[in-house]
C-alpha positions in Angstrom: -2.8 -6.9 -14.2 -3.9 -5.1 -11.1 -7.3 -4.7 -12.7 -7.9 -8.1 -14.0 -7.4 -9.1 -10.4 -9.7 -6.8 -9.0 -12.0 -7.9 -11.4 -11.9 -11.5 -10.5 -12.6 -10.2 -6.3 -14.9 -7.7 -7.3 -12.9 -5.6 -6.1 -11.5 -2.0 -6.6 -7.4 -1.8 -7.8 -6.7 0.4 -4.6 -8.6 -2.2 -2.6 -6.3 -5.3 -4.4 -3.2 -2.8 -3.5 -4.2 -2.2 0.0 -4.8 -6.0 0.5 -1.8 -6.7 -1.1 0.0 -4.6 1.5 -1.7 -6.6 4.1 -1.2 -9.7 3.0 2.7 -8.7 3.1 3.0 -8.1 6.3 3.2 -4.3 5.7 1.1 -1.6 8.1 -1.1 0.7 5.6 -2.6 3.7 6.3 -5.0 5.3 3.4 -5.8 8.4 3.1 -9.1 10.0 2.2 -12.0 12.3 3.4 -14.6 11.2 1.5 -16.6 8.8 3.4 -17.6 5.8 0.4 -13.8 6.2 -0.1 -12.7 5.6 3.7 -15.6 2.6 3.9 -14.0 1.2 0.2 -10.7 1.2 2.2 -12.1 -1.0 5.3 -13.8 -3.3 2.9 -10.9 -5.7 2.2 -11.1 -8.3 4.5 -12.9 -10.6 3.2 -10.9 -12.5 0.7 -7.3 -13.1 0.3 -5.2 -13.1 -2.9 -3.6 -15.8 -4.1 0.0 -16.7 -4.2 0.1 -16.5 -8.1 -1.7 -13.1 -7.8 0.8 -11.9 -4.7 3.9 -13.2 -6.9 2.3 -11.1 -9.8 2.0 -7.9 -8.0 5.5 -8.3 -6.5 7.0 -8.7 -10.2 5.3 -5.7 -11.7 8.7 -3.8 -8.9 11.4 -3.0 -11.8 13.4 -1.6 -9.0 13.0 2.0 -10.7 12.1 4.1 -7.3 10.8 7.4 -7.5 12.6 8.2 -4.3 15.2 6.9 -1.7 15.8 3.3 -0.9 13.5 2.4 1.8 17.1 1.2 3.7 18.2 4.9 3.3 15.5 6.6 5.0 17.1 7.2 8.4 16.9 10.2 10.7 20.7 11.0 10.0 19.9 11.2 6.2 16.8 13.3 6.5 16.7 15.0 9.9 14.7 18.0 10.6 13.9 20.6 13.4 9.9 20.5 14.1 9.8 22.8 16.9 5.8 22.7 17.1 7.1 18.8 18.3 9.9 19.5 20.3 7.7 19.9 23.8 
């Protein structure tokens, strides 16, 4: 899925993920140190995906998390002492 529409930007997966993430309104922040990977990341502004390949992407979420709920991740939940950022 991801692939085929990748394909059809000539684009990389990651890069349909990252613009994807974009195109939702969401702040992304790759990671990577290798510098064709870091000026892959940066090279997704030139096209926009579709509705139909937005609404595809969204229905590939089968609600099966491999962590907390987004709504749960709060600082009572998962507070911890950093004292190298405490002033």
């Amino acid at each position: 899925m991801i692939g085929e529409i990748a394909t059809a930007h000539d684009k990389t997966a990651a890069q349909v993920m990252l613009r994807w993430h974009l195109q939702q309104g969401r702040q992304v922040i790759p990671k990577s140190v290798t510098p064709s990977r870091i000026e892959e990341n940066f090279d997704v502004f030139d096209y926009d995906l579709t509705a139909d390949e937005l609404a595809s992407i969204d229905a590939l979420d089968t609600g099966n998390r491999g962590g907390p709920e987004p709504d749960a991740i709060i600082r009572e939940n998962f507070s911890i002492e950093i004292p190298e950022a405490c002033g």
